[in-house]
C-alpha positions in Angstrom: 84.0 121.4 104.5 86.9 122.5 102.9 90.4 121.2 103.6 91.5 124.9 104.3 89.5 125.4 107.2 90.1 121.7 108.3 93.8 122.0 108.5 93.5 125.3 110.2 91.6 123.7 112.8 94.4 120.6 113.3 96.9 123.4 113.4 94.9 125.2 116.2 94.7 122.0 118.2 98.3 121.7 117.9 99.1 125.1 119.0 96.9 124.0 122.0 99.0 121.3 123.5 102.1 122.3 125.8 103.7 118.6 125.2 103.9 119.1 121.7 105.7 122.1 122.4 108.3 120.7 124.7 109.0 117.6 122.1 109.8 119.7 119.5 111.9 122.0 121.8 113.6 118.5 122.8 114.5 117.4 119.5 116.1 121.1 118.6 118.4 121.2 122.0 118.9 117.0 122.1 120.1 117.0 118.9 122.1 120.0 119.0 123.8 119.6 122.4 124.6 116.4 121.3 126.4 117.3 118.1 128.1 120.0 119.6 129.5 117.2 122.1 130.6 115.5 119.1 132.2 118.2 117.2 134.7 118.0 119.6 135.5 114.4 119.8 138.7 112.6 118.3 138.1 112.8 114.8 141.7 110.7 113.7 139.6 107.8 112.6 140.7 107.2 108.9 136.5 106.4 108.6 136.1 109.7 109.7 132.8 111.4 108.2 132.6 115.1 109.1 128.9 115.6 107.9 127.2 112.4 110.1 129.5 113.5 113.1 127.9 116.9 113.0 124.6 115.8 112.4 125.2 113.0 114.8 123.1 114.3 117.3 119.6 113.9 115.7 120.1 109.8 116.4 118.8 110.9 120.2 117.0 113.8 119.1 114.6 111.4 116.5 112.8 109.9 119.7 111.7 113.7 120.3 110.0 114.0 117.0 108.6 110.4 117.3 107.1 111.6 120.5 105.4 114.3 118.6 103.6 112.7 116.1 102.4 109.8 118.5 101.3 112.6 120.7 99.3 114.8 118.3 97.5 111.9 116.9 97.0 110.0 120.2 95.6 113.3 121.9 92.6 112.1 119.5 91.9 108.8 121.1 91.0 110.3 124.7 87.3 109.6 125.6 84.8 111.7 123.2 87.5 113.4 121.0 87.8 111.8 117.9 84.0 111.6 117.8 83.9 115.4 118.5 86.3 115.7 115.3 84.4 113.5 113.1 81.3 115.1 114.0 82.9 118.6 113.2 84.3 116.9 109.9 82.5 114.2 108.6 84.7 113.2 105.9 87.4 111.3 107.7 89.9 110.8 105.1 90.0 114.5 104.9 90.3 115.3 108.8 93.1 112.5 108.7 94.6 113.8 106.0 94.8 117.7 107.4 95.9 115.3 111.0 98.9 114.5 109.2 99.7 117.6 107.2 99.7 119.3 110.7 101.9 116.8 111.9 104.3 117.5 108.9 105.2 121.2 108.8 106.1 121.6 112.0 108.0 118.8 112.1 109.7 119.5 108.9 110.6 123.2 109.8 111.8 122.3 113.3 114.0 119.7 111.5 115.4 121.8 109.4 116.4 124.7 112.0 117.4 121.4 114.4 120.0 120.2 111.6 121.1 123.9 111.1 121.6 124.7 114.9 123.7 120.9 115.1 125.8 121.9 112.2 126.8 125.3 113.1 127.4 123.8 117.1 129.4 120.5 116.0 131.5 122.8 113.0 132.8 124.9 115.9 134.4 122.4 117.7 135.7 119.8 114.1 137.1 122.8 113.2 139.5 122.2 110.8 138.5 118.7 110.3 135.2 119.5 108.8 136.9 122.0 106.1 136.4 119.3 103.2 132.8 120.0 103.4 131.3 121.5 100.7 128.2 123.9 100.2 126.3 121.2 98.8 126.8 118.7 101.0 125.9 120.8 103.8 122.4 121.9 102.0 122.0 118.4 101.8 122.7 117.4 104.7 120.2 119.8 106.3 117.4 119.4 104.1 117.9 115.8 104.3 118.1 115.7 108.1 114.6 117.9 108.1 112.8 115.6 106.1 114.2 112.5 107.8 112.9 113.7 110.8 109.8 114.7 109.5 108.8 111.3 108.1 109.8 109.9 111.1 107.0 112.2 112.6 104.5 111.2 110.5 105.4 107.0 110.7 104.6 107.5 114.4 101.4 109.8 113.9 100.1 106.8 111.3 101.5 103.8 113.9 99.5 105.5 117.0 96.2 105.9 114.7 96.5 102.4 113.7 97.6 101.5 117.3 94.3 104.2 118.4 97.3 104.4 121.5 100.3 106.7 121.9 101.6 104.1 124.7 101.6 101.0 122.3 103.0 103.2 119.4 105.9 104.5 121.6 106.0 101.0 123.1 106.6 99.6 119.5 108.9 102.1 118.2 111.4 103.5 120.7 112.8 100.0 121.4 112.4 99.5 117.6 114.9 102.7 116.7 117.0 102.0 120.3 117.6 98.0 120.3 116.5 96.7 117.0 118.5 98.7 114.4 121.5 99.1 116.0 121.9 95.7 117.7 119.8 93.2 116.3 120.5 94.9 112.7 124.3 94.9 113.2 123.8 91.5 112.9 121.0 91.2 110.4 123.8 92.1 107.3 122.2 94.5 104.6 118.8 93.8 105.1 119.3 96.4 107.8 120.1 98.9 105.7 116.1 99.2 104.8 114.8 99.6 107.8 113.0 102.9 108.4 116.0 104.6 110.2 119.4 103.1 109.2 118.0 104.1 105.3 117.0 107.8 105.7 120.3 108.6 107.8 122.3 108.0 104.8 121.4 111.4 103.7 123.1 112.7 106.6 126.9 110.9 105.4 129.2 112.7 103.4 129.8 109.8 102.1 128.0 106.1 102.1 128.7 102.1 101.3 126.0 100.2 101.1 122.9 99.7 98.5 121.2 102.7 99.5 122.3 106.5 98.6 120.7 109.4 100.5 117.2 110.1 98.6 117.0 106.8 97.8 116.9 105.6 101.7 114.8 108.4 102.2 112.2 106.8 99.3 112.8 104.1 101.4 111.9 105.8 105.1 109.0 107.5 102.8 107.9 104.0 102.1 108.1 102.4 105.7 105.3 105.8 106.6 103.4 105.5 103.6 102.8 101.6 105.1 102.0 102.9 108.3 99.7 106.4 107.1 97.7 103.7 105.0 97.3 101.2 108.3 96.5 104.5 110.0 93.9 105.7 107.7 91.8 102.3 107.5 91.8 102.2 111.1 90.2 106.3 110.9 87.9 104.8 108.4 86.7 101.5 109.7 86.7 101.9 113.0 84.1 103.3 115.3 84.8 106.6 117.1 
């Protein structure tokens, strides 16, 4: 079967499940409600970076888009549905494949209108303080934000197919992002700095320190979900349905 028809078929499912929905409706309010909260915070610290605090608001808002790729790949592992997939779509690399692809645009284009909608909401209340900013850190800014969140997305949809559980991946990964990077990684020096969410929130810093700059901690992030889509996929492959 073609991959047209395939991924039109994964979209379809998608389109199909009212959770999915409500994560990605999540991680646009979250995020947004939480960087307009910011925006008008006191901004005299001399560390003061205008462009994370008005993008600060994805840090919460990530869990919603981790939810939705563990939840659009893990809706595959209920009795007799990855079996009904297979059977539709024999060729699993491919059906994993269009999996993931429909776990990617939606994410990406939510993230993108989510970093938009927490810019716009956190600028109203810096006010001046976020005047410094320029056009092209903004753009980057946003489009870095949308595909943060987006490969964020898809290192959850390869976890949970690895996992074949959306309980274990979220089990793994929200005290991962919540505990492990910002406390145990505080303390862990720069070896932190590659973990799979301290490196792709570089790109949303006006400005940055450490070893990493924005697209390269993305690469990095990209990396961290290419390990996980590949554990994912030879779980699709070897395992029975």
């Amino acid at each position: 079967m073609p991959f047209a028809p395939v991924l039109h078929a994964e979209l379809l499912k998608i389109s199909t499940l009212r959770p999915l929905y409500g994560s990605l409706f999540a991680l646009l309010a979250t995020s947004t409600a939480f960087s307009a909260v910011a925006g008008v915070s006191e901004t005299s610290d001399p560390e003061f970076d205008p462009l994370f605090m008005a993008l600060s608001g994805v840090m919460p808002g990530q869990i919603a888009a981790i939810v939705f790729g563990t939840l659009a790949v893990s809706s595959e592992f209920r009795p007799g549905a990855l079996r009904l997939s297979l059977t539709a779509v024999p060729r699993r690399g491919r059906w994993f494949t269009a999996k993931l692809t429909a776990v990617a645009v939606p994410a990406l284009l939510t993230g993108l209108v989510t970093a938009c909608a927490a810019l716009l909401a956190a600028r109203a209340g810096l006010g001046a303080a976020a005047d410094g900013l320029t056009g092209a850190e903004q753009t980057r800014g946003v489009v870095g934000c949308g595909v943060y969140l987006m490969l964020m997305a898809l290192f959850a949809a390869g976890l949970t197919a690895w996992l074949r559980s959306g309980v274990a991946a979220l089990g793994v990964l929200i005290p991962f992002i919540l505990i492990v990077s910002f406390v145990i990684g505080d303390a862990a020096g720069p070896a932190a700095d590659f973990l799979p969410d301290r490196a792709g929130q570089v790109a949303l810093h006006e400005t940055w320190d450490g070893p990493l700059g924005p697209w390269t901690g993305l690469a990095v992030t990209a990396l961290w979900t290419a390990a996980a889509i590949a554990a994912g996929a030879w779980s699709v492959r070897r395992r029975d349905a």
